[in-house]
C-alpha positions in Angstrom: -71.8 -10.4 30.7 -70.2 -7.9 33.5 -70.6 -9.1 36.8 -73.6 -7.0 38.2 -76.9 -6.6 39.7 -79.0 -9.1 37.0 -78.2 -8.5 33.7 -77.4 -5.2 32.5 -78.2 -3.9 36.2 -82.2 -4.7 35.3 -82.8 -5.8 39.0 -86.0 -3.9 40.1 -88.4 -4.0 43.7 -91.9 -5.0 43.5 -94.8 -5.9 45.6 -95.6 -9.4 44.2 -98.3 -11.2 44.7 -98.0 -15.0 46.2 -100.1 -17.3 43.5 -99.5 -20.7 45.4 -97.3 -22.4 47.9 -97.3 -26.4 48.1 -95.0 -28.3 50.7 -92.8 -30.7 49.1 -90.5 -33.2 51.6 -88.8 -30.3 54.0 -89.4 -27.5 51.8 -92.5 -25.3 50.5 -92.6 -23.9 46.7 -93.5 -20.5 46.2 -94.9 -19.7 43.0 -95.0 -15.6 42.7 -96.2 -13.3 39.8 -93.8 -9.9 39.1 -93.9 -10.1 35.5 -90.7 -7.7 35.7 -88.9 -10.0 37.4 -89.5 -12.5 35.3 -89.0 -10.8 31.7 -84.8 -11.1 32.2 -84.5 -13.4 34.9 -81.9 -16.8 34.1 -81.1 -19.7 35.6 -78.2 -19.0 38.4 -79.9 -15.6 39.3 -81.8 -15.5 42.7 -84.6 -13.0 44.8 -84.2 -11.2 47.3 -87.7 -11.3 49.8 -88.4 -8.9 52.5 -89.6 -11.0 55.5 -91.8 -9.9 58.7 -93.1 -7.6 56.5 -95.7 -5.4 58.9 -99.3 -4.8 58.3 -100.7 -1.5 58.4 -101.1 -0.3 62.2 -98.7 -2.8 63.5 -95.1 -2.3 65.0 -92.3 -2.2 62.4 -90.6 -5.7 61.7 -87.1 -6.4 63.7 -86.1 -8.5 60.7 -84.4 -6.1 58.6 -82.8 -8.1 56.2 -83.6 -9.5 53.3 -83.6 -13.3 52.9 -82.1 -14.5 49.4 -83.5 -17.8 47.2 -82.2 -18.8 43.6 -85.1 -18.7 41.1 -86.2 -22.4 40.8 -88.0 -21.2 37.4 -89.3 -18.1 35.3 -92.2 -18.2 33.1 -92.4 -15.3 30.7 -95.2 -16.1 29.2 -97.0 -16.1 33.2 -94.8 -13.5 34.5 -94.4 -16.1 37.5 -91.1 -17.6 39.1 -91.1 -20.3 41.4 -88.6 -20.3 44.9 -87.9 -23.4 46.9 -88.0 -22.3 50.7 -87.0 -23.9 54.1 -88.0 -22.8 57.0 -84.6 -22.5 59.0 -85.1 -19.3 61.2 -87.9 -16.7 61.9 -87.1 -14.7 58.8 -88.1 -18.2 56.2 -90.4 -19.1 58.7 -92.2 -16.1 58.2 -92.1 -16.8 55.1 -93.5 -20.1 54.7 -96.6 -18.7 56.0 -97.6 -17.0 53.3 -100.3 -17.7 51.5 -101.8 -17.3 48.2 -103.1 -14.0 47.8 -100.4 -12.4 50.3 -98.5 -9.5 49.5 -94.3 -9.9 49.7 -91.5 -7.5 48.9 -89.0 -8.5 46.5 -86.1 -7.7 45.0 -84.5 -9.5 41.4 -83.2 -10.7 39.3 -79.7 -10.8 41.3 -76.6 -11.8 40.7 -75.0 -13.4 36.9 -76.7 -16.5 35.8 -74.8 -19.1 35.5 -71.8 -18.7 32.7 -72.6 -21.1 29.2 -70.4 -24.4 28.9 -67.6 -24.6 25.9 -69.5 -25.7 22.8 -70.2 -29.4 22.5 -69.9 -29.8 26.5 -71.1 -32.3 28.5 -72.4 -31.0 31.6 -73.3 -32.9 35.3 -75.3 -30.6 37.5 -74.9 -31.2 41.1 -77.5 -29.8 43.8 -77.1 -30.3 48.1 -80.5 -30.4 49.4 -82.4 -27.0 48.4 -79.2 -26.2 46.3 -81.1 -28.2 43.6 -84.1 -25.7 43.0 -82.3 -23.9 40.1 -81.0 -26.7 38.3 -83.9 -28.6 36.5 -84.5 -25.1 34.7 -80.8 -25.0 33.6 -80.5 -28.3 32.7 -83.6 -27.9 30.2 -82.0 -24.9 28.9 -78.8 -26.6 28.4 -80.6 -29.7 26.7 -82.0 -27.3 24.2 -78.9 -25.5 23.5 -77.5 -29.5 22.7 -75.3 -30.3 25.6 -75.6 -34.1 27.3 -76.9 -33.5 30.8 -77.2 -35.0 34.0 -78.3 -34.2 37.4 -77.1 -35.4 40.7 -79.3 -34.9 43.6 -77.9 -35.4 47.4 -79.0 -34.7 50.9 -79.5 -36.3 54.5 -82.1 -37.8 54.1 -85.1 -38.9 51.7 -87.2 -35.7 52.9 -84.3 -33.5 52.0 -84.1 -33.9 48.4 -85.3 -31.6 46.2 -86.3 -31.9 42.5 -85.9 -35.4 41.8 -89.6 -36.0 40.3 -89.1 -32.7 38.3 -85.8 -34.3 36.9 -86.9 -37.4 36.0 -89.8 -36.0 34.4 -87.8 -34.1 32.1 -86.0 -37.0 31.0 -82.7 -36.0 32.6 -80.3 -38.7 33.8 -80.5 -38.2 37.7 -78.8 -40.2 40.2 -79.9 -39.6 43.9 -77.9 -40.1 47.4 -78.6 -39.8 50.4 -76.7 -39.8 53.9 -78.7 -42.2 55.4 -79.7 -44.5 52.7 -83.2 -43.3 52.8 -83.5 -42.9 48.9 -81.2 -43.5 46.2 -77.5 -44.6 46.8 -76.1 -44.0 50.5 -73.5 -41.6 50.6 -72.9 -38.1 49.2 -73.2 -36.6 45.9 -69.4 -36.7 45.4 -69.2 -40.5 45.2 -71.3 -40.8 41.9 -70.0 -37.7 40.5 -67.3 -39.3 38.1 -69.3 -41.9 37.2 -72.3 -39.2 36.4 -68.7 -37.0 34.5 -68.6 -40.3 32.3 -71.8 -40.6 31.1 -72.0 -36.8 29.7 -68.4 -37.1 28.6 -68.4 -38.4 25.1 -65.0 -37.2 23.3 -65.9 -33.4 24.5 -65.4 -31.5 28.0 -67.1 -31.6 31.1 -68.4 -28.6 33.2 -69.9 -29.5 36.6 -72.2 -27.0 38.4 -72.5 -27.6 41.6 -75.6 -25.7 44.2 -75.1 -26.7 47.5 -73.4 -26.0 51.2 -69.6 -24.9 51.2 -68.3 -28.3 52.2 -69.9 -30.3 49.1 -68.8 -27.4 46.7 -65.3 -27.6 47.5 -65.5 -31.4 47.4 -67.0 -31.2 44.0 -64.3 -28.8 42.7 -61.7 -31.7 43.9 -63.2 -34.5 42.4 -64.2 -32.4 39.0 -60.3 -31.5 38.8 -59.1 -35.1 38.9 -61.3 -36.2 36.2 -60.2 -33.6 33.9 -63.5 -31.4 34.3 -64.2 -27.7 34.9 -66.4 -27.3 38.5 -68.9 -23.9 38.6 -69.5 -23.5 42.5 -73.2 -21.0 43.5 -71.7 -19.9 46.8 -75.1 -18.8 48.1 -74.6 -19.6 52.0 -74.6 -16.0 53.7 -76.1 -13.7 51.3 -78.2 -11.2 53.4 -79.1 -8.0 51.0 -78.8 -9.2 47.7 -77.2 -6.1 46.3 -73.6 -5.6 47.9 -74.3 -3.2 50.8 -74.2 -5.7 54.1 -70.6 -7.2 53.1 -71.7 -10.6 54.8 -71.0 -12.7 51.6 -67.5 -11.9 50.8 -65.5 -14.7 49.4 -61.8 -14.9 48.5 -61.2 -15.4 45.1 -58.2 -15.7 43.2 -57.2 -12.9 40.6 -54.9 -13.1 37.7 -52.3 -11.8 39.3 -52.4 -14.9 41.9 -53.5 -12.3 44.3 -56.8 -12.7 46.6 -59.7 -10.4 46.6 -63.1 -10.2 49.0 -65.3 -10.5 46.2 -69.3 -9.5 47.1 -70.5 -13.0 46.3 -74.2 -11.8 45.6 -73.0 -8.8 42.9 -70.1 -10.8 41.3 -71.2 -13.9 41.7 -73.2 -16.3 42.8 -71.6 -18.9 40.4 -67.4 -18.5 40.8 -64.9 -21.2 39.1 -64.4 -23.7 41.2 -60.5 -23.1 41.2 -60.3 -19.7 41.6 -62.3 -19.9 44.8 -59.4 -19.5 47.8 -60.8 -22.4 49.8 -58.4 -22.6 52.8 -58.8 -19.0 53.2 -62.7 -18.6 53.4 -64.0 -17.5 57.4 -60.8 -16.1 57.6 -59.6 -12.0 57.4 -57.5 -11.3 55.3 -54.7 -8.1 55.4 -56.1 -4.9 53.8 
């Protein structure tokens, strides 16, 4: 699949209706209806919402960029996708205030979905906090295409977690951490992520996907490496627009030719090889 705006360029604007919103720990899901939307979006894609949208008569928002979420789950047969939000600044704050019935702007499906494993591949799927909305949909998709799965869920504390009941539920082998100890093992997700590498390893390959902040990506990459595996980073931190105008997601990334490009994360990515992601180099500016 060419890197693009959803596949085959099929991204499309709608006013979509909010259906329901229910808080879970430090987040609130969203569940939306844009039945166009919904028709080609896959896991690893992500919405982009117009916040402090204004009502008729009022004074234009001074939010004017978009605020981007990965697609926690599609239903086609609904035309609903679901969105794991936290509130962090006025823009998702806004945002959690919706309420069923509301009208809000999107934009989606964005980005390429998450690239298929080798044939046969065991697969660990690792999610930082809100990072893990997206990956309880994969993984089903990946059980039903045959590959061993498990999930590893991490954050700072108990509250933070995200998707551990959905996981579970689905009869995925989860292991949880947690900074403080609060639930699950105390530490980060990186210190069962060999062990979890084992248990999907068999005598076939391992691909890790990893949804997350910066820090635990790169950390995942290193410890994915050593044990022989193949790391998929979703570098989703800055993404603003959605659709390669704003420039404020640009990531080095390694070419071919051992060169390194500013790559639009939200048009050619968000998912990038863990190894051909310049890592020393990212926050700084590079010569033209």
């Amino acid at each position: 699949m060419s890197a693009g705006v959803g596949p085959g360029g099929a991204a499309v604007q709608r006013s979509a209706e909010v259906i329901a919103t229910t808080p879970e720990g430090a987040y609130l899901r969203m569940v939306v209806a844009a039945p166009e939307i919904v028709g080609t979006a896959r896991p690893g894609q992500f919405v982009a919402l117009a916040v402090g949208t204004p009502r008729p008569g009022t004074a234009p928002s001074a939010m004017l960029l978009r605020r981007c979420f990965s697609i926690a789950a599609a239903d086609a047969a609904t035309g609903r996708f679901e969105l794991l939000v936290a509130a962090r600044g006025p823009g998702t704050d806004w945002l959690t205030r919706r309420g069923p019935g509301e009208i809000v702007d999107v934009v989606g499906p964005l980005g390429v979905p998450f690239p298929d494993p080798a044939p046969g591949a065991g697969c660990v799927l690792v999610g930082g906090g809100y990072g893990a909305a997206p990956l309880v949909w994969w993984g089903r998709e990946l059980l039903a295409a045959g590959h061993a799965v498990a999930l590893v869920l991490g954050a700072a504390t108990a509250a933070r977690l995200a998707e551990v009941g959905a996981a579970r539920a689905l009869g995925l082998l989860t292991s949880v951490t947690t900074d403080d100890g609060s639930a699950g093992e105390r530490g980060r997700v990186t210190g069962v992520l060999a062990e979890a590498m084992d248990a999907v390893r068999g005598e076939e390959a391992v691909e890790v996907y990893a949804c997350g902040p910066m820090a635990m990506l790169r950390a995942c990459e290193q410890v994915a490496a050593a044990e022989g595996g193949v790391a998929w980073c979703a570098t989703e931190e800055a993404m603003a627009c959605g659709i390669g105008v704003c420039m404020t997601c640009v990531l080095p990334v390694l070419q071919r030719d051992g060169s390194v490009r500013m790559t639009r994360t939200c048009v050619e990515g968000p998912t990038f090889p863990g190894s051909a992601i310049a890592w020393d180099l990212i926050g700084q500016v590079l010569p033209a």
